[in-house]
C-alpha positions as CSV (number, residue, x, y, z in Angstrom):
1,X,120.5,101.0,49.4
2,X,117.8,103.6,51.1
3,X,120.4,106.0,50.3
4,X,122.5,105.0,53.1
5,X,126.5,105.2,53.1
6,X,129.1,102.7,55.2
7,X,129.2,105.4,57.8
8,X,125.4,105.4,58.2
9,X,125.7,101.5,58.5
10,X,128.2,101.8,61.1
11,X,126.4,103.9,63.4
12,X,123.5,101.9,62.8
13,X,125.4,99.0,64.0
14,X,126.3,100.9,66.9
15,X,123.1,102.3,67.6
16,X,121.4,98.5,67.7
17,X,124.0,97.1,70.0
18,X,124.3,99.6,72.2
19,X,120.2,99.8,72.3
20,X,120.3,96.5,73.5
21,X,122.6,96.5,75.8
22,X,121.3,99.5,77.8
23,X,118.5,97.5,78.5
24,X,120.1,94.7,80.5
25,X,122.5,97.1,82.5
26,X,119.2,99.3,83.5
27,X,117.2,96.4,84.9
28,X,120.5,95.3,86.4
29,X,121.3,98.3,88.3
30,X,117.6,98.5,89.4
31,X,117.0,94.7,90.8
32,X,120.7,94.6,92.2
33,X,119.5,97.6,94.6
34,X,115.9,96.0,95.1
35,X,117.5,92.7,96.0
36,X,119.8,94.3,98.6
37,X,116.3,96.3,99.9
38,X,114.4,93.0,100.2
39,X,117.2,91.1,101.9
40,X,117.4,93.9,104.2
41,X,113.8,93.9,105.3
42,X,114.2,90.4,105.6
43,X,117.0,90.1,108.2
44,X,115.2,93.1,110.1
45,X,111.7,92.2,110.0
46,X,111.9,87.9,109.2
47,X,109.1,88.6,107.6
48,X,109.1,85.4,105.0
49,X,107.5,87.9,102.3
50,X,111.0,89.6,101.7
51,X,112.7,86.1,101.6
52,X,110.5,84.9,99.1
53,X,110.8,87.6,96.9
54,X,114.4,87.8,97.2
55,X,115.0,84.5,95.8
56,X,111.9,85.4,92.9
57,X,114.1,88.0,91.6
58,X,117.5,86.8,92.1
59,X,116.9,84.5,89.5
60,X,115.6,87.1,87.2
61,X,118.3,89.3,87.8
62,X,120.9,86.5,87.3
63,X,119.8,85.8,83.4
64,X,119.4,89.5,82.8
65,X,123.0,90.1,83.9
66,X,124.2,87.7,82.0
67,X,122.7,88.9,78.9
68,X,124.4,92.6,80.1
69,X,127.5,91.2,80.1
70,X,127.7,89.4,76.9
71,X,125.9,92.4,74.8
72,X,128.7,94.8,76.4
73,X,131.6,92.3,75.3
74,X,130.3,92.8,71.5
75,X,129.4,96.5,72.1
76,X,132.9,96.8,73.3
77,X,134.5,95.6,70.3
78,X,133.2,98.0,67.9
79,X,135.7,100.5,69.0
80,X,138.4,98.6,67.5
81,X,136.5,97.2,64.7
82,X,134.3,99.7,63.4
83,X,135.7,103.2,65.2
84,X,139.4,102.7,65.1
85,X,140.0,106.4,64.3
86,X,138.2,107.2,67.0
87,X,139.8,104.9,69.4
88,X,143.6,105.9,67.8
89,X,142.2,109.6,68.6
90,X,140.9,109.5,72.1
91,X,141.7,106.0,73.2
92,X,144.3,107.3,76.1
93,X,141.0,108.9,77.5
94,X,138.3,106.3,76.8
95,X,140.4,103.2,77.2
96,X,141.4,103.7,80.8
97,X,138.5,105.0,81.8
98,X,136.5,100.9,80.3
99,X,139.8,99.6,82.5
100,X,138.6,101.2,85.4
101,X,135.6,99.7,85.2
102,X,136.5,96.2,85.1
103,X,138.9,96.3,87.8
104,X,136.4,98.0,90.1
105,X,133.2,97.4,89.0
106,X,133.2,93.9,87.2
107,X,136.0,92.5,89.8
108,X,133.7,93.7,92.6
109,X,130.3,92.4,91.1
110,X,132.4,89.2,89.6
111,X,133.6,88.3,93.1
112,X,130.6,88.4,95.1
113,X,128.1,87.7,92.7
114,X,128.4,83.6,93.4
115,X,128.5,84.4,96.6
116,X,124.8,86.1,96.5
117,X,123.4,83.7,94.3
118,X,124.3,80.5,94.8
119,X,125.4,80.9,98.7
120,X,121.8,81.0,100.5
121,X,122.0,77.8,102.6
122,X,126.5,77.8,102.3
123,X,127.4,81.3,104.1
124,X,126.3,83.2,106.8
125,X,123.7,86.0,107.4
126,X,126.0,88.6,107.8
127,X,128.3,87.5,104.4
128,X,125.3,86.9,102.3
129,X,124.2,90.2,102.8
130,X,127.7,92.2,102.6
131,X,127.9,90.2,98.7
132,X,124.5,91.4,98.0
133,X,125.1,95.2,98.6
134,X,128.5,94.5,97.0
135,X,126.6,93.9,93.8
136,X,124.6,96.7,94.0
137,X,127.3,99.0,94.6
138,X,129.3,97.1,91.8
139,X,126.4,97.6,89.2
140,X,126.5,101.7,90.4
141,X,130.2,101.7,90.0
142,X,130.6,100.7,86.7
143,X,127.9,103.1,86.2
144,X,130.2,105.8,87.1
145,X,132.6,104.6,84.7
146,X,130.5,103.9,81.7
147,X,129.2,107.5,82.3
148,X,132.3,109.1,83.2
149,X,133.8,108.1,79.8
150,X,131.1,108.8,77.9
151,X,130.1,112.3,79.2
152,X,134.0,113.1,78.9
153,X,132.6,112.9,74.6
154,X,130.1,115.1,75.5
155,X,132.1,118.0,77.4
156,X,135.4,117.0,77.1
157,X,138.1,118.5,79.1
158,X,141.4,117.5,80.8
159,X,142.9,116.9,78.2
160,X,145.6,118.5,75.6
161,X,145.8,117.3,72.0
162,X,149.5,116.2,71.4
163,X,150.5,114.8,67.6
164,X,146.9,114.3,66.8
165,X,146.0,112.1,69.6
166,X,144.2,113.1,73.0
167,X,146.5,113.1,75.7
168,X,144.9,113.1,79.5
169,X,146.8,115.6,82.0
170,X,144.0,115.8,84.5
171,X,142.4,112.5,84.8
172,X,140.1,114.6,87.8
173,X,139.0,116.9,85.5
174,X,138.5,114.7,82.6
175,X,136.1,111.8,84.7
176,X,134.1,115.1,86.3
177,X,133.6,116.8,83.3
178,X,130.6,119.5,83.5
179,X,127.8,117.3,82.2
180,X,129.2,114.0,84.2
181,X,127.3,114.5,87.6
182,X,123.9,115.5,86.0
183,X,124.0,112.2,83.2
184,X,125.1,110.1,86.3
185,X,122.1,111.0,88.2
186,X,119.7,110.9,85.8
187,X,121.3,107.3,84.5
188,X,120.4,105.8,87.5
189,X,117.7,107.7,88.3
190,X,116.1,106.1,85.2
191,X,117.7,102.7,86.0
192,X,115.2,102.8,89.4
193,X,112.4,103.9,87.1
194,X,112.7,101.7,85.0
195,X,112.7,98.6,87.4
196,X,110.0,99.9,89.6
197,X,107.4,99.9,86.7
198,X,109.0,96.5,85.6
199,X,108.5,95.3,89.1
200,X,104.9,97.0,89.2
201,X,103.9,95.3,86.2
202,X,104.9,91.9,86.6
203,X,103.1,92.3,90.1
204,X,100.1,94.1,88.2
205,X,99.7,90.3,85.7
206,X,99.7,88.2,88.6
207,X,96.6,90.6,90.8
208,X,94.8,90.7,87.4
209,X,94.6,86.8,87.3
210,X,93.9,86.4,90.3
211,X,96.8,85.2,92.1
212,X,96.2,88.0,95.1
213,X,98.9,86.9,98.1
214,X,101.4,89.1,100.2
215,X,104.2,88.6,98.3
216,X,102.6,90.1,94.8
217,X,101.1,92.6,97.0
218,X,104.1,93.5,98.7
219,X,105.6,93.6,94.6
220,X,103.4,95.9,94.0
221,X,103.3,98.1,96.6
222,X,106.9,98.6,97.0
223,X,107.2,99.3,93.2
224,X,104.4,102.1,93.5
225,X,106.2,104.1,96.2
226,X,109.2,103.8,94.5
227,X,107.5,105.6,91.6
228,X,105.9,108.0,93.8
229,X,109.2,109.4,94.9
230,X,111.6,108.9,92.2
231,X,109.7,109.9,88.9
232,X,109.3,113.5,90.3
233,X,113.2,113.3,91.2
234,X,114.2,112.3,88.0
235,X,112.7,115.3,86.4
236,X,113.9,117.9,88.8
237,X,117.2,115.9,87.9
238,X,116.4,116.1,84.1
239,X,116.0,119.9,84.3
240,X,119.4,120.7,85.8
241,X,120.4,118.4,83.2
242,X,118.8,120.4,80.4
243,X,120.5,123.8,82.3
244,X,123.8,122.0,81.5
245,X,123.3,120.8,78.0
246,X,122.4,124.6,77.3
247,X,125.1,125.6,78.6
248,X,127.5,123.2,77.1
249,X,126.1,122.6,73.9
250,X,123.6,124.9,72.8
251,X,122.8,123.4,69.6
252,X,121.8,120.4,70.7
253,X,119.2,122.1,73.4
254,X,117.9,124.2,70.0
255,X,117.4,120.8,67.9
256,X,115.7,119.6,70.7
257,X,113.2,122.2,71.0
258,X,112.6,122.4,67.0
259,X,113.4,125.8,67.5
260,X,115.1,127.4,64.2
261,X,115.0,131.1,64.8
262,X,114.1,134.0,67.4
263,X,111.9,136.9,66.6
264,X,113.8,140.2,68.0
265,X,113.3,140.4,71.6
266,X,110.4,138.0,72.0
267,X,111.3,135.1,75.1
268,X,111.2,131.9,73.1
269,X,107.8,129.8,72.9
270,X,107.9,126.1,73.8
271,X,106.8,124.0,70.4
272,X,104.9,121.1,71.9
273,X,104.7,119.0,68.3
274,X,105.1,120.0,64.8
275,X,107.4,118.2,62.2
276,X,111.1,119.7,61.9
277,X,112.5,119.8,58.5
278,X,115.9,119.7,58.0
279,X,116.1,121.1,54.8
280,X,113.1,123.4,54.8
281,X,114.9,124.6,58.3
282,X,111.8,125.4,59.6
283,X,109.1,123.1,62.0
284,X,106.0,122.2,60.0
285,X,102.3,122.5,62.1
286,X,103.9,123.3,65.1
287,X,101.5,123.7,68.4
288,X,103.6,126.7,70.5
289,X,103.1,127.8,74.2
290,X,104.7,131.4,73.6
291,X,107.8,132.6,76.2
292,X,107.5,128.9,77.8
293,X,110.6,127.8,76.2
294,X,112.5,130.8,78.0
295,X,111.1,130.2,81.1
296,X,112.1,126.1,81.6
297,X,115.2,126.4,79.7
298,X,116.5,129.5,81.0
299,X,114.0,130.0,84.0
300,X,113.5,134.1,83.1
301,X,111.4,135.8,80.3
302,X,113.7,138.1,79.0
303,X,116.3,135.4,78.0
304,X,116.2,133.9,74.4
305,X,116.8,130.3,73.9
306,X,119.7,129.9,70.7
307,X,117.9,128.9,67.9
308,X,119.4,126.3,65.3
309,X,120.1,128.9,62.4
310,X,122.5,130.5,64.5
311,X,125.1,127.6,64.0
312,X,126.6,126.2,60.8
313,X,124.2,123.7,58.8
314,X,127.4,121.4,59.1
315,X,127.4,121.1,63.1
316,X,123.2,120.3,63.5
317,X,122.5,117.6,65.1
318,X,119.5,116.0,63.1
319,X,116.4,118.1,64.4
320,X,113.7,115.5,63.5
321,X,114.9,112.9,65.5
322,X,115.6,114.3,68.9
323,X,112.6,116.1,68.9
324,X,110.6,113.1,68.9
325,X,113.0,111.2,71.1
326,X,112.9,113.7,73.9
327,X,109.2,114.2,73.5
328,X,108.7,110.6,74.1
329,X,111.1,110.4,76.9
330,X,109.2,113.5,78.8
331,X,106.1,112.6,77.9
332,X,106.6,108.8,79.7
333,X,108.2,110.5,82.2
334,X,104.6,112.7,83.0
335,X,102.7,109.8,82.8
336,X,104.8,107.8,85.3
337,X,104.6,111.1,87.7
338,X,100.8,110.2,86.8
339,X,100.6,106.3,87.6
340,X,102.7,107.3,91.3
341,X,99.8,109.9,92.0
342,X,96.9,107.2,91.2
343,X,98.3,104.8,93.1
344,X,98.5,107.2,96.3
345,X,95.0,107.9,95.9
346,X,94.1,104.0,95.6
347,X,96.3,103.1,98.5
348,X,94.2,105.9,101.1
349,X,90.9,104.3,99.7
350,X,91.9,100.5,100.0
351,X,91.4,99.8,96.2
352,X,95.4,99.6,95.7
353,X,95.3,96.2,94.8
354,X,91.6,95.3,93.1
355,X,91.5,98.5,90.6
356,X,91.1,96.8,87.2
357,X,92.0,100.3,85.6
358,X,94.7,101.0,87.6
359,X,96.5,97.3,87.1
360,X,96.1,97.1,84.0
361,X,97.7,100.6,83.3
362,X,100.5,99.6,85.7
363,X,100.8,96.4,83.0
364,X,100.5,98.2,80.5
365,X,103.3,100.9,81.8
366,X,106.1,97.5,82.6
367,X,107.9,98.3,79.4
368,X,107.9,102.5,79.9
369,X,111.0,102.8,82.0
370,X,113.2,101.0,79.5
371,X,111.4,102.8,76.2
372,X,112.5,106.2,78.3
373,X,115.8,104.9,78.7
374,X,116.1,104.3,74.8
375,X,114.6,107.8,74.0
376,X,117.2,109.4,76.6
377,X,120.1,107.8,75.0
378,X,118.9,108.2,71.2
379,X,118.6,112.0,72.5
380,X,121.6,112.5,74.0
381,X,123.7,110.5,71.6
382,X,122.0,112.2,68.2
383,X,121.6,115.4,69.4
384,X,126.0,115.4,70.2
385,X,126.1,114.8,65.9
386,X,127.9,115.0,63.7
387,X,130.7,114.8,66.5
388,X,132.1,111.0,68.2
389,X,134.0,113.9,70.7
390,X,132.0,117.3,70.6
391,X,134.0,120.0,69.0
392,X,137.3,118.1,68.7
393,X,136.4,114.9,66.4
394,X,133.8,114.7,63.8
395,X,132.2,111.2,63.9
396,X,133.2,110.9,59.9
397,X,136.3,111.4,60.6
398,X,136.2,108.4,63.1
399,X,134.6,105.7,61.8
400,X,137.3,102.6,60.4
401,X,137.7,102.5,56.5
402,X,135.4,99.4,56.0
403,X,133.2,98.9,53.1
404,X,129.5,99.3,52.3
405,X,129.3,95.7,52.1
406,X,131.2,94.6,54.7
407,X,129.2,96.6,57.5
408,X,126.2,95.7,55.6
409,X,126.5,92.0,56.1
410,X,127.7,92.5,59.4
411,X,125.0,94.8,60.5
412,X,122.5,91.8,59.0
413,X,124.2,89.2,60.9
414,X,124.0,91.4,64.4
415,X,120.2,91.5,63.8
416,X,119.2,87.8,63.2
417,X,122.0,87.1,66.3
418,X,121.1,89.6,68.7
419,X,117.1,88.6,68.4
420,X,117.7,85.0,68.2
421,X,120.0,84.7,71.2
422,X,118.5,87.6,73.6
423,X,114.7,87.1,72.0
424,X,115.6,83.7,73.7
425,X,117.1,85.0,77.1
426,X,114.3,87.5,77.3
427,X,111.5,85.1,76.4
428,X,112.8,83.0,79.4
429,X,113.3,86.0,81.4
430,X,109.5,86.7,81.1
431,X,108.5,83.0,81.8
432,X,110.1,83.3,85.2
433,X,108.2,86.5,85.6
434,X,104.9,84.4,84.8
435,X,105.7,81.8,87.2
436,X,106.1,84.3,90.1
437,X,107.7,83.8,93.5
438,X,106.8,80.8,95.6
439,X,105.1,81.3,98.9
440,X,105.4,79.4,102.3
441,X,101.6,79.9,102.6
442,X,100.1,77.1,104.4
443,X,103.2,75.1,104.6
444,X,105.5,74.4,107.7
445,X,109.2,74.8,106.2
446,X,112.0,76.0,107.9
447,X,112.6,79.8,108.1
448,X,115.2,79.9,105.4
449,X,117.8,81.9,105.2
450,X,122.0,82.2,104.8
451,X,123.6,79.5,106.8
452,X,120.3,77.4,106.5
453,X,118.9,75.0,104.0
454,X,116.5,76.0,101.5
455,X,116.3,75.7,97.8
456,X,119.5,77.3,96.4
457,X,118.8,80.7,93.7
458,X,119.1,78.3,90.4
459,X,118.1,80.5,87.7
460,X,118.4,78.0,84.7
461,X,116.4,75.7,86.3
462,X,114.2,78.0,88.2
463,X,111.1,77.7,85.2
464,X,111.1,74.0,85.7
465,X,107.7,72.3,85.7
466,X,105.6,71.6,88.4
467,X,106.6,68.2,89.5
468,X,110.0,69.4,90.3
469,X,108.6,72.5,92.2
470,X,106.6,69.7,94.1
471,X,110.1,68.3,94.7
472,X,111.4,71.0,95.6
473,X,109.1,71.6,98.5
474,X,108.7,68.0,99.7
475,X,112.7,68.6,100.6
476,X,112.1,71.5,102.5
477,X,109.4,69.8,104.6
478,X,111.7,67.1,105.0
479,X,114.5,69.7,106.8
C-alpha cells in the first residue's frame, strides 16, 4: 500500500510516537522552570500575582506530565519490539544511558513531585520550594540523558565494536560526544521557547476577551521577555550547532541546504526554496543568494560547502524532507525573534497589553514553539538516514523481522489510541487554559502559601464548574 515496505511502517510508527511525546516533555521542561520562577518571585516579593499563577499552571503542568510519561513508556518499548537489532547492536550504550535517567532524573522528579503539587498548605515554605526546583532540575536532567543517548547515534564514539555488538570503554567520551553539548542546548533552549509563546498565547486569549487583570498581564509580560532574550540565543546556539553537524556529518548539512553540486571555485550560494528531487539530483525553481551558503555555514568566502553528489546515492539522507523541515524550523524561529522585538516596542509606548494586532499574533504564534520543535527533530532525525547509529548501523539493518501487516495494524491501532487518549488529555489541558488562574481581587483571603491553608493544586478537578469554584472560595474566607 502507497508503495510502502514494513521498514517504512516501522519508522513511521516511530516517527508518530516519538512526535508526540516530544511535545509533553518540551512543555514540561519549560513550566517546571516557570513554576520554580514564579514561586520564587513569590516568596521574595508576596506579591499574590506570582501565587496565583503558580497554582494556574501547576495544574497544567501536572496533566501534561502525565501525558509525558505515559507516551515515553510506549515510545520506550519500541526498542524491543520493533528495533531489536538495533537494541542487540548498541543496547550496552543506549540501555544504560535510559537507566540513568530513571534513577536520576525520574527518581528525582518522582520524589518531589507530590511534594510540589499536592503539599501547598502540608509543608513549609522553605520545602515547598526546594521540591519545586527539584522538578525543574529533574525535567533538565533527564534531558541530559535523553540527549546524551541519542547524540551518542549521531557522533558516536567511546566505544569499540566487539563480536558485532557495541561495547562502551569510555562511558565520558561516549555521553559527551561532539554534537552532545550543542543538541543539549538547543533542546532546551527550544523547550523555553516553546513555553514562553505557549504561556504568551494563553495570556494573549484571555486580554483579547477582555479579561484584563495583573495576573494575565503579568502572563504575558513575563512570556514576552522571555522571548526577547531567548529566541536570539537559540539561534546563535543553532548556528554552532550547524558548525558541528558540518563537521560531523557533512551530508546531512548538504541535504539540508538542497545543495547537489559546486561550480569550481565559486563560495556556495544559499538556496532559500526550490523543490529537491531525489532522483533528478537536482533542486527544481530554486531562489539562490550566491556565496551566502559559504559565509553562515563555514563563516569565509573562499570555503565550499560539500554538496550531496559527493557522497554515495546509498548514504543520502532524503533531501526533500529536511529541507522543508529546517526551513520551517528557521523560519518560526525569525518570526519569534520578530514577535520579542514588537513586543519591546509596545511595552516603551504603553500598548503592550491593548494591541489587537499584536495579541492576536502572539495567539496565533501559542502553537510555534512546539511546531519548531517537531521540525528540529524530523531534521535531525531524517537528515542522520539511512543510519539508526551514523556510520556503524544502517537503520535496515535494525529494524525487528516483523511483517507488513503486523506493523500495519499496529501502526493503525497507535493512531486511533494516541488521538483518542491524548486528543482527550490535551482537550482538557486547553480547558484549564480557558478557565485561567483565579485572582484574590476584591476578596479578603488569607495570604496563602506552604505551611498555610488554601485550596490544594488539584489538577483533575481543577476545570470544575462554577459552583464548586464558589465553594472553593467561601472556604478560604472562612480561614
Amino acid at each position: 500500500m502507497f508503495g510502502l515496505e514494513a521498514l517504512d511502517l516501522a519508522r513511521i510508527q516511530f516517527a508518530f510516537t516519538v512526535s508526540f511525546h516530544i511535545l509533553f516533555p518540551a512543555i514540561t521542561i519549560g513550566l517546571a522552570s516557570y513554576l520554580a520562577v514564579l514561586e520564587g518571585l513569590w516568596l521574595k516579593t508576596h506579591n499574590s500575582v506570582y501565587r496565583d499563577l503558580y497554582h494556574f499552571w501547576s495544574k497544567i503542568f501536572a496533566v501534561n506530565f502525565g501525558m509525558g510519561v505515559v507516551s515515553g513508556l510506549v515510545m520506550a518499548y519500541q526498542f524491543g519490539t520493533n528495533w531489536s537489532r538495533f537494541s542487540d547492536f548498541a543496547g550496552a550504550v543506549t540501555g544504560p544511558l535510559l537507566t540513568y535517567e530513571v534513577l536520576t532524573a525520574f527518581f528525582l522528579e518522582a520524589g518531589f513531585l507530590g511534594v510540589m503539587l499536592f503539599g501547598w498548605n502540608r509543608v513549609g515554605r522553605g520545602l515547598h520550594f526546594f521540591s519545586t526546583l527539584m522538578v525543574a532540575l529533574g525535567t533538565l536532567v533527564s534531558t541530559f540523558w535523553i540527549l546524551a543517548s541519542n547524540s551518542w547515534m549521531q557522533t558516536p564514539q567511546g566505544y569499540e565494536i566487539i563480536d558485532g555488538r557495541v561495547i562502551p570503554v569510555d562511558w565520558l567520551a561516549v555521553i559527551f560526544n561532539p554534537s552532545f553539548p550543542y543538541r543539549l542546548a538547543h533542546m532546551a533552549t527550544a523547550a523555553f521557547v516553546a513555553t514562553a509563546f505557549f504561556v504568551g498565547a494563553s495570556a494573549a486569549w484571555h486580554l483579547l476577551r477582555g479579561r484584563d487583570n495583573p495576573a494575565i498581564r503579568k502572563m504575558l509580560s513575563m512570556a514576552m521577555w522571555m522571548a526577547l532574550i531567548v529566541a536570539p540565543v537559540q539561534a546563535v546556539i543553532g548556528d554552532f550547532h550547524g558548525l558541528n553537524t558540518l563537521k560531523h556529518q557533512p551530508v546531512k548539512i548538504a541535504a539540508i541546504e538542497g545543495h547537489w553540486e559546486n561550480v569550481g571555485d565559486e563560495p556556495t550560494p544559499l538556496i532559500l526554496f526550490g523543490i529537491p528531487d531525489m532522483k533528478a539530483e537536482t533542486t527544481h525553481f530554486k531562489l539562490e543568494i550566491p556565496a551566502l551558503g559559504s559565509l553562515i555555514l563555514t563563516h569565509s568566502l573562499d570555503k565550499q560547502v560539500p554538496a550531496m553528489k559527493e557522497f554515495a546515492p546509498e548514504d543520502r539522507p532524503n533531501s526533500t524532507v529536511v529541507f522543508w523541515s529546517f526551513r520551517i524550523m528557521v523560519g518560526l524561529g525569525m518570526l519569534m525573534i520578530a514577535v520579542g522585538l514588537w513586543s519591546v516596542w509596545l511595552r516603551l509606548r504603553g500598548r503592550l497589553y491593548n494591541s489587537r494586532p499584536f495579541l492576536y499574533l502572539t495567539l496565533w504564534m501559542g502553537p510555534s514553539g512546539l511546531i519548531a520543535v517537531l521540525a528540529g527533530w524530523f531534521t535531525t532525525e531524517v537528515g542522520r538516514q539511512p543510519w539508526v547509529v551514523y556510520g556503524l548501523m544502517r537503520t535496515a539493518d535494525g529494524a525487528s523481522n516483523h511483517s507488513y501487516t503486523q506493523l500495519g495494524v499496529t501502526l493503525v491501532m497507535f493512531v486511533v489510541v494516541y488521538f483518542t487518549l491524548f486528543g482527550a488529555g490535551l482537550g482538557y489541558m486547553m480547558r484549564l487554559v480557558r478557565k485561567g488562574p483565579k485572582t484574590d481581587e476584591g476578596k479578603e483571603v488569607s495570604s496563602g502559601g506552604p505551611g498555610q491553608q488554601r485550596t490544594p493544586a488539584r489538577p483533575l478537578s481543577a476545570a470544575g464548574d462554577d459552583n464548586h469554584d464558589g465553594e472553593s472560595l467561601s472556604l478560604n474566607k472562612g480561614n
